[in-house]
C-alpha positions as CSV (number, residue, x, y, z in Angstrom):
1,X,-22.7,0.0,17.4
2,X,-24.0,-0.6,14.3
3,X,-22.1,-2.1,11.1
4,X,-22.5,-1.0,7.4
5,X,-20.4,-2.9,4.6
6,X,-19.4,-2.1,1.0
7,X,-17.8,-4.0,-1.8
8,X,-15.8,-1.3,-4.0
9,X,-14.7,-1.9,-7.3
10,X,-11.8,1.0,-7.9
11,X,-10.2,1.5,-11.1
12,X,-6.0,0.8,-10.4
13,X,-5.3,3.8,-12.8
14,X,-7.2,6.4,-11.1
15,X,-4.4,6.9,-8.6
16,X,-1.0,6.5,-7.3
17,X,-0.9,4.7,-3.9
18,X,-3.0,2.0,-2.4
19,X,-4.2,4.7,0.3
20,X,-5.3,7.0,-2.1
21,X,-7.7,4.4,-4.1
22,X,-8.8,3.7,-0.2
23,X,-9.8,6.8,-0.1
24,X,-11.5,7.1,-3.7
25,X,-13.5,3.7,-2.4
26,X,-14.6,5.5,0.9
27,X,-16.1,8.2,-0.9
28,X,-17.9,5.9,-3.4
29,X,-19.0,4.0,-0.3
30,X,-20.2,7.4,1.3
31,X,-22.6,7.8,-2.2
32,X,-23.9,4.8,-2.0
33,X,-24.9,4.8,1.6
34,X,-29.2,5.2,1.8
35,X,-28.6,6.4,5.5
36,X,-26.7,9.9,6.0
37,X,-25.4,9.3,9.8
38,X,-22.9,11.9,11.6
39,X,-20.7,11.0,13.7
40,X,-19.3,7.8,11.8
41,X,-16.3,6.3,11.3
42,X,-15.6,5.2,7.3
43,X,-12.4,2.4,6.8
44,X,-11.7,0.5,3.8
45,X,-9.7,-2.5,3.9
46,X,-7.6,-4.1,0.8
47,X,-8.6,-7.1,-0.4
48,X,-7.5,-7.8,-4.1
49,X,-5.4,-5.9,-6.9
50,X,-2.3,-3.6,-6.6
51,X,-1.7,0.1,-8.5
52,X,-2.2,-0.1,-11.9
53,X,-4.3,-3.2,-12.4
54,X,-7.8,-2.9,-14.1
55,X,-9.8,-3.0,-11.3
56,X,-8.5,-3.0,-7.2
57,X,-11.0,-4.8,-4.8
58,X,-11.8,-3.1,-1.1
59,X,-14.4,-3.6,1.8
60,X,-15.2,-0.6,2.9
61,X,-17.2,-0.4,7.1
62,X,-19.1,2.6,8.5
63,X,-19.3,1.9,11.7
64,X,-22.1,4.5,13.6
65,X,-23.7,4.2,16.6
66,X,-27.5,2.9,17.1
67,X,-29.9,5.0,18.5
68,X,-32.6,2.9,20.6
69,X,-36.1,4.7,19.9
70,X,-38.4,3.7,23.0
C-alpha cells in the first residue's frame, strides 16, 4: 500500500456541514494529485475550524496500491 497526503485549506462558508467541506477538500485533493491511480480510496480527516469560520483545516489520504515493476 502506498500513502498520498494533502493539506486542504476549505473556505467555512462554502458549505453547510463538516462532511460536506470533507468532501469539497477530497475533490481539491483529487486536482491536485500528479498521479491519476484507479482503484483508490480518498479520506479526509478534520483537523482545525468549524462551519462558518474563514478558513477549515483537513488532511486529506489516498491510499492506492503499489505495483512492483520487475
Amino acid at each position: 500500500m502506498r500513502y498520498d497526503y494533502y493539506d486542504i485549506d476549505v473556505p467555512g462558508d462554502c458549505a453547510d456541514t463538516i462532511g460536506d467541506l470533507a468532501s469539497i477538500a477530497i475533490d481539491e485533493a483529487r486536482e491536485r494529485a500528479r498521479l491519476w491511480v484507479m482503484p483508490c480510496l480518498w479520506t479526509a480527516r478534520h483537523v482545525s475550524g468549524e462551519v462558518g469560520d474563514w478558513i477549515v483545516r483537513f488532511r486529506v489520504v489516498r491510499k492506492r496500491h503499489s505495483r512492483k515493476v520487475a
